[in-house]
TORPA-898824 format. One line per 8 residues: number of its first residue (from 1); for each residue x, y, z of N, C-alpha, C. Coordinates in nm, 3 decimals, padded with zeros to 5 digits, m for minus. Layout:
BEGIN
NUM> X,Y,Z,X,Y,Z,X,Y,Z | ...
END
This chain:
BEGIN
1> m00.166,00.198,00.811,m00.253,00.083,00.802,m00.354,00.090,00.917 | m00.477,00.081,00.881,m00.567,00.060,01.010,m00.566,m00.070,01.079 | m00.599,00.014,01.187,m00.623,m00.118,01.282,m00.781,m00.123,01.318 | m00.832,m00.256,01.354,m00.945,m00.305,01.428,m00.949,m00.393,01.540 | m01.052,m00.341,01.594,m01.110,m00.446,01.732,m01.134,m00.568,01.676 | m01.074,m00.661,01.750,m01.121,m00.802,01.764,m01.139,m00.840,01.884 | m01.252,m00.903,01.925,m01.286,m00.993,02.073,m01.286,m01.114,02.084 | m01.196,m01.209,02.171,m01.246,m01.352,02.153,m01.225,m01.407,02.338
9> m01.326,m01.444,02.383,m01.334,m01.419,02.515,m01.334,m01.306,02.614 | m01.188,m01.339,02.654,m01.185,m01.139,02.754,m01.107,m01.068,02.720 | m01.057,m01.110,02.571,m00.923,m01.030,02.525,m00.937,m00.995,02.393 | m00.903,m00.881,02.421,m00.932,m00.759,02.302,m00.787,m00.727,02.228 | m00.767,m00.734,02.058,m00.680,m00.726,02.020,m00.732,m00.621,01.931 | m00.612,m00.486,01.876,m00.607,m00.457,01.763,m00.561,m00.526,01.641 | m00.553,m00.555,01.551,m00.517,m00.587,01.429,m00.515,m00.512,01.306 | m00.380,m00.570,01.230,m00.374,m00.473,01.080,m00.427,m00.580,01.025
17> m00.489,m00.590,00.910,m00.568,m00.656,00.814,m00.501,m00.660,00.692 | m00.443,m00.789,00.635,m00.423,m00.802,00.517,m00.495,m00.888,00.434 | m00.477,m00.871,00.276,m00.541,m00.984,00.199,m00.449,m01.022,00.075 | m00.371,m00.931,00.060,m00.301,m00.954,m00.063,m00.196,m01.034,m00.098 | m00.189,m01.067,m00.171,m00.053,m01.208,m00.130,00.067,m01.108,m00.111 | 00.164,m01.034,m00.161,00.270,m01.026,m00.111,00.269,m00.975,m00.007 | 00.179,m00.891,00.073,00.163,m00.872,00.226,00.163,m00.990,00.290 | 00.101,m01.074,00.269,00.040,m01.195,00.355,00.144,m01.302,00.345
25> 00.227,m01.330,00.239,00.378,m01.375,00.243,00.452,m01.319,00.341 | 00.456,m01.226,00.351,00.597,m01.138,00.418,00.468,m01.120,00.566 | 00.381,m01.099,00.598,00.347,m01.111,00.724,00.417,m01.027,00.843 | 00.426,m01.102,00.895,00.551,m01.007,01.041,00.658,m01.012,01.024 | 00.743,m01.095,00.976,00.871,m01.154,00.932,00.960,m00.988,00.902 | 01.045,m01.028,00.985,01.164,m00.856,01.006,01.077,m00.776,01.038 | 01.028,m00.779,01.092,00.924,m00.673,01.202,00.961,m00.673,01.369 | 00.945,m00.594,01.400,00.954,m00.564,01.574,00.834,m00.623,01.622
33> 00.868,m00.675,01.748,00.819,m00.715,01.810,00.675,m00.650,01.845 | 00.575,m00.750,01.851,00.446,m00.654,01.817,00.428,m00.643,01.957 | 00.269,m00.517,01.977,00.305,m00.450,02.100,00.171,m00.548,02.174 | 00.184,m00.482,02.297,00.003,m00.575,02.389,m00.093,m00.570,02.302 | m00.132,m00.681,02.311,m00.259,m00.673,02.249,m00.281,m00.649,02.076 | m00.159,m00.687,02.038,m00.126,m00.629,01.881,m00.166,m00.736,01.825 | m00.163,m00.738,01.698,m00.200,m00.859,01.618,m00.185,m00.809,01.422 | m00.168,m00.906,01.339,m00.181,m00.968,01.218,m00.293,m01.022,01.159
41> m00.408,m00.983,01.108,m00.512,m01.020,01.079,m00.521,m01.120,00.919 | m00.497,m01.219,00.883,m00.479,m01.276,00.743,m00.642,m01.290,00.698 | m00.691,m01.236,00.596,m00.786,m01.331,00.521,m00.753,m01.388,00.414 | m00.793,m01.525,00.415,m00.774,m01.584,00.296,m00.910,m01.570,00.203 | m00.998,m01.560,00.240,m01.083,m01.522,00.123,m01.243,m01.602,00.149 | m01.161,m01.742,00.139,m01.249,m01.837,00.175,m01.190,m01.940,00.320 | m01.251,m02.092,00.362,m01.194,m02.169,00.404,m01.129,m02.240,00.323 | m01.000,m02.251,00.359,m00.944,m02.387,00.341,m00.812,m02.413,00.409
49> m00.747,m02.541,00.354,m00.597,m02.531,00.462,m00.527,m02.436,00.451 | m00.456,m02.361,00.532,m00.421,m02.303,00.552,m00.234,m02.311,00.625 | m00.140,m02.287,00.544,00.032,m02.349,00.586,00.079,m02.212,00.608 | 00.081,m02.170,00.753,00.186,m02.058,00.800,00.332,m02.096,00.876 | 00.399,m01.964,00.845,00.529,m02.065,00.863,00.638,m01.906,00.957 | 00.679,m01.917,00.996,00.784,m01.850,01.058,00.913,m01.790,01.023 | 00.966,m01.843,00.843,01.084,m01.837,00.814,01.086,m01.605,00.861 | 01.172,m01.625,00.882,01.230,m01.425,00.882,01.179,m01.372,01.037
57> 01.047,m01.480,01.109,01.070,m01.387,01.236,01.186,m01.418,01.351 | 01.168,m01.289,01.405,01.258,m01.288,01.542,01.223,m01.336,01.678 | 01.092,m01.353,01.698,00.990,m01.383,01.795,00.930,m01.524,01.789 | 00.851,m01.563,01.860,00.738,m01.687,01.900,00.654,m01.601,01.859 | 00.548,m01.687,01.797,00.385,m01.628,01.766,00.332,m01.736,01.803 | 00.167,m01.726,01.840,00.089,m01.800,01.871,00.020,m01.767,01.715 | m00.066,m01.840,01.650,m00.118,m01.854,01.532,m00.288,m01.912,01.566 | m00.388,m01.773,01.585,m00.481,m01.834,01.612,m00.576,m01.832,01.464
65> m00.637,m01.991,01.480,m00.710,m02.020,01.310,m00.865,m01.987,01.359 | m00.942,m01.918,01.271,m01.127,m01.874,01.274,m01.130,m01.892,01.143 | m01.295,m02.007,01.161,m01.328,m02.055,01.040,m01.467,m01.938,01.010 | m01.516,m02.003,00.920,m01.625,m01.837,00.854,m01.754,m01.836,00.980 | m01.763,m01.953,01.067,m01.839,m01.915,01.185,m01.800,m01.854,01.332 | m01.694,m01.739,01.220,m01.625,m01.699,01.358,m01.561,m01.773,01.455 | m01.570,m01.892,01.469,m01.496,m01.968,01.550,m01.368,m02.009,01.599 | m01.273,m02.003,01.670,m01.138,m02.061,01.691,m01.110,m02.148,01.639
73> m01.078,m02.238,01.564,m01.086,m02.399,01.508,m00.938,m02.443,01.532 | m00.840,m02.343,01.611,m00.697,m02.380,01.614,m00.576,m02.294,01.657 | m00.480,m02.316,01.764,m00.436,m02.189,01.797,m00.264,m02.311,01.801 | m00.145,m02.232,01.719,m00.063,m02.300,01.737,00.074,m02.191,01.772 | 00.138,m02.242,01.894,00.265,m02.189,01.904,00.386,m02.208,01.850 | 00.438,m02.075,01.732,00.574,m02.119,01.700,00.704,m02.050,01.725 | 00.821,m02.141,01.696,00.912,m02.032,01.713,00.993,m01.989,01.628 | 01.070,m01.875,01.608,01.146,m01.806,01.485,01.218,m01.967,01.427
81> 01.208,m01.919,01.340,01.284,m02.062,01.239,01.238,m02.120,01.134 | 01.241,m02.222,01.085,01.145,m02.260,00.975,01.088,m02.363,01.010 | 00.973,m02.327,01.072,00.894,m02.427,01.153,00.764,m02.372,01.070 | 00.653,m02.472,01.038,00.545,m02.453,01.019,00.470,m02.554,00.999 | 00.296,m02.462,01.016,00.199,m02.521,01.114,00.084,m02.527,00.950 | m00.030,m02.639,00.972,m00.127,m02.631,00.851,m00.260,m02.657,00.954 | m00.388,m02.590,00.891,m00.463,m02.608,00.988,m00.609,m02.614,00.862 | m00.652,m02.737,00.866,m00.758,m02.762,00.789,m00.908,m02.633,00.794
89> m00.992,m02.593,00.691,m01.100,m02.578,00.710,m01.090,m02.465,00.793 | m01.026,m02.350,00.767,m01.012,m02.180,00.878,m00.990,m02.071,00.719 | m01.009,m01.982,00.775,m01.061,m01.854,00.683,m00.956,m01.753,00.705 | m00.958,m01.756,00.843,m00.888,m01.622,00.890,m00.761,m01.662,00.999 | m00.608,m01.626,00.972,m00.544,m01.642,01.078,m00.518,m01.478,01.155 | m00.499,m01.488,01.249,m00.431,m01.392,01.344,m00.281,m01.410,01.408 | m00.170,m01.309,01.390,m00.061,m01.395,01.448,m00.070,m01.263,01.625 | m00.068,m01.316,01.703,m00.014,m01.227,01.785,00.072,m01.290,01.901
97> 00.131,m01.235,02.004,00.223,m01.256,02.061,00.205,m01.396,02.124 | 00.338,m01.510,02.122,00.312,m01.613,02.234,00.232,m01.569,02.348 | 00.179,m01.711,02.320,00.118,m01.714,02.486,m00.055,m01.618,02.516 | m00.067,m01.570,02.370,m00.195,m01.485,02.416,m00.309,m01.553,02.328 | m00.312,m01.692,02.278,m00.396,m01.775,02.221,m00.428,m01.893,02.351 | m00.386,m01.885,02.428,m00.377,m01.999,02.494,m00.532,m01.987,02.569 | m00.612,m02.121,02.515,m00.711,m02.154,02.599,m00.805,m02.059,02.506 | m00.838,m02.032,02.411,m00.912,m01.995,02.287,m00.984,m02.038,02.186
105> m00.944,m02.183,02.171,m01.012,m02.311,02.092,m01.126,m02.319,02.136 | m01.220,m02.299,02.035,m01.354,m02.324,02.043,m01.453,m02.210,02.107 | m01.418,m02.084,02.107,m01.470,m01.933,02.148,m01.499,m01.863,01.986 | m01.566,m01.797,02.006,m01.646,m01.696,01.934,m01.552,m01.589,01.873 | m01.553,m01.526,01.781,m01.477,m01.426,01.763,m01.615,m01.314,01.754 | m01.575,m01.181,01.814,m01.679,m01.052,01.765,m01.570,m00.939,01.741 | m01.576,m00.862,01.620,m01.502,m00.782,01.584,m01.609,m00.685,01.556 | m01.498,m00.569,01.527,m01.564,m00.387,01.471,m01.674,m00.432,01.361
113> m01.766,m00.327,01.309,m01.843,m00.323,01.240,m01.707,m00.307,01.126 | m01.628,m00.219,01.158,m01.540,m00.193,01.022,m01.484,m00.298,01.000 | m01.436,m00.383,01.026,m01.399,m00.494,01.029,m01.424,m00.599,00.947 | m01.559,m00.595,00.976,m01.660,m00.733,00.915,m01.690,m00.666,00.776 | m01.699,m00.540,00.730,m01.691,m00.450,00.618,m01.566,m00.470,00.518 | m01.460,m00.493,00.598,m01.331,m00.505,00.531,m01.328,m00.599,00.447 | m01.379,m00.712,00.565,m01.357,m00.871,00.492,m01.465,m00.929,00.438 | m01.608,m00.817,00.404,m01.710,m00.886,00.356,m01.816,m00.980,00.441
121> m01.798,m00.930,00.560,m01.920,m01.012,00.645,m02.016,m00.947,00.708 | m02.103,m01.021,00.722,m02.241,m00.949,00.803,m02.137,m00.942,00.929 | m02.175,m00.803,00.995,m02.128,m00.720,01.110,m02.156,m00.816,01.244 | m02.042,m00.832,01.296,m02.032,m00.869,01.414,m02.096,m00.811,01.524 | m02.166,m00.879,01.654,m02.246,m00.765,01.724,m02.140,m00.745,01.855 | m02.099,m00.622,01.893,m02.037,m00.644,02.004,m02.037,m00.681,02.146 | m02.197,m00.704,02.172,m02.240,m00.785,02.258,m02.285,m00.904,02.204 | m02.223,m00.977,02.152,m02.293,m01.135,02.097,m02.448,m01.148,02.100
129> m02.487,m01.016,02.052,m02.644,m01.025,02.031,m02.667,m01.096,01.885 | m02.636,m01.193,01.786,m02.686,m01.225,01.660,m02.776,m01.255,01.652 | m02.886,m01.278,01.726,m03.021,m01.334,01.754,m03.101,m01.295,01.639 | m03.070,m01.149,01.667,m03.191,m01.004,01.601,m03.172,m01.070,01.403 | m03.001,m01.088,01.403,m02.967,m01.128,01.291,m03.037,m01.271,01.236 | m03.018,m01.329,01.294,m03.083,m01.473,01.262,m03.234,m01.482,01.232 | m03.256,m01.404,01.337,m03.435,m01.433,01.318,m03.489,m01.352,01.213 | m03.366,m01.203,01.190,m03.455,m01.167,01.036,m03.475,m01.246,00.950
137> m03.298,m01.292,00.875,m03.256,m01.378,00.827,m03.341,m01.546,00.805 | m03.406,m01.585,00.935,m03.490,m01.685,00.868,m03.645,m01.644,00.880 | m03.697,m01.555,00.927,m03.827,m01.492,00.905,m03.783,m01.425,00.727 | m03.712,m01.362,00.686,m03.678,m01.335,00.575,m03.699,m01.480,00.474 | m03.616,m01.560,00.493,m03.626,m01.711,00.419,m03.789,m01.775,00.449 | m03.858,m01.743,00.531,m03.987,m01.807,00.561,m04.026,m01.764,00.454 | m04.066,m01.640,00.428,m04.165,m01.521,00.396,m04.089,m01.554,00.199 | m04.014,m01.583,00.174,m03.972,m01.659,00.029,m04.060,m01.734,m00.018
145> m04.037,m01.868,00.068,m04.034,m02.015,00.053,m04.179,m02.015,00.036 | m04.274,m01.898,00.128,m04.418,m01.900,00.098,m04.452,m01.806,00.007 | m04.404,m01.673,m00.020,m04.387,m01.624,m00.147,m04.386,m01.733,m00.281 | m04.266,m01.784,m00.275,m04.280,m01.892,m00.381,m04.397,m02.020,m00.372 | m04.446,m02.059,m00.297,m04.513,m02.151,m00.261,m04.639,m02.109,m00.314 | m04.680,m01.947,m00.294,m04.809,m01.920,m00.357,m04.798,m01.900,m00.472 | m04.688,m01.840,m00.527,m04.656,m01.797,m00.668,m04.653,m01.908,m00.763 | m04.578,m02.023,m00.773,m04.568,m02.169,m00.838,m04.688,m02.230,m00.833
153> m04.773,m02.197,m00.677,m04.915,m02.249,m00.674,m04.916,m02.403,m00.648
END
């Protein structure tokens, strides 16, 4: 399974990437203990609530939630058991080790170009340059709106 870069502040995780439901059921659950910096990448596809749950692990996970603006929107600590967490309006969870979500709410996520390929998104910049992106993006939408504007007349 590949792994990818993810960035969210000063901490850099690999992650395996799933999407499929019976992967994404079974998750980490009877798995070893993941290593530094390891991680569980979930996409759900789109936003919405989102109910992860713990039944089968051996470990604490921290459960960090990113909604489609890349954003943190939620980071919850659990422990092996059948404990579980729902987190409105997030896209993407990450499970990685307790304790390495902490103080993450409301930060940026920037991941691999392969990454954002996997899951269908315009490419993350790894210096939080999106600027270049944006301003095509609405110089692109200008250059429409007056396209159409002359065209309709």
């Amino acid at each position: 399974m590949a792994l990818y870069t993810i960035n969210i502040k000063e901490r850099t995780f690999k992650v395996a990437l799933v999407k499929d439901g019976p992967a994404m059921k079974k998750g980490l659950a009877g798995k070893p203990k993941l290593g530094k910096n390891k991680g569980l990448l979930f996409d759900f596809g789109k936003e919405k609530d989102i109910t992860m749950n713990m039944v089968g692990m051996n470990y604490p996970l921290d459960m960090i939630f990113i909604n489609m603006e890349r954003e943190v929107v939620a980071v919850r600590s659990l422990k092996p058991g059948k404990y579980q967490t729902t987190v409105k309006d997030a896209r993407f969870v990450i499970e990685v080790n307790k304790g390495m979500g902490m103080g993450l709410i409301g930060e940026k996520v920037e991941c691999s170009p392969e990454l954002a390929e996997a899951v269908g998104m315009i490419p993350c910049s790894q210096k939080n340059n999106n600027t270049d992106v944006v301003t095509f993006f609405t110089m692109f939408g200008l250059c429409a709106m007056m396209f159409l504007d002359v065209a309709l007349g």
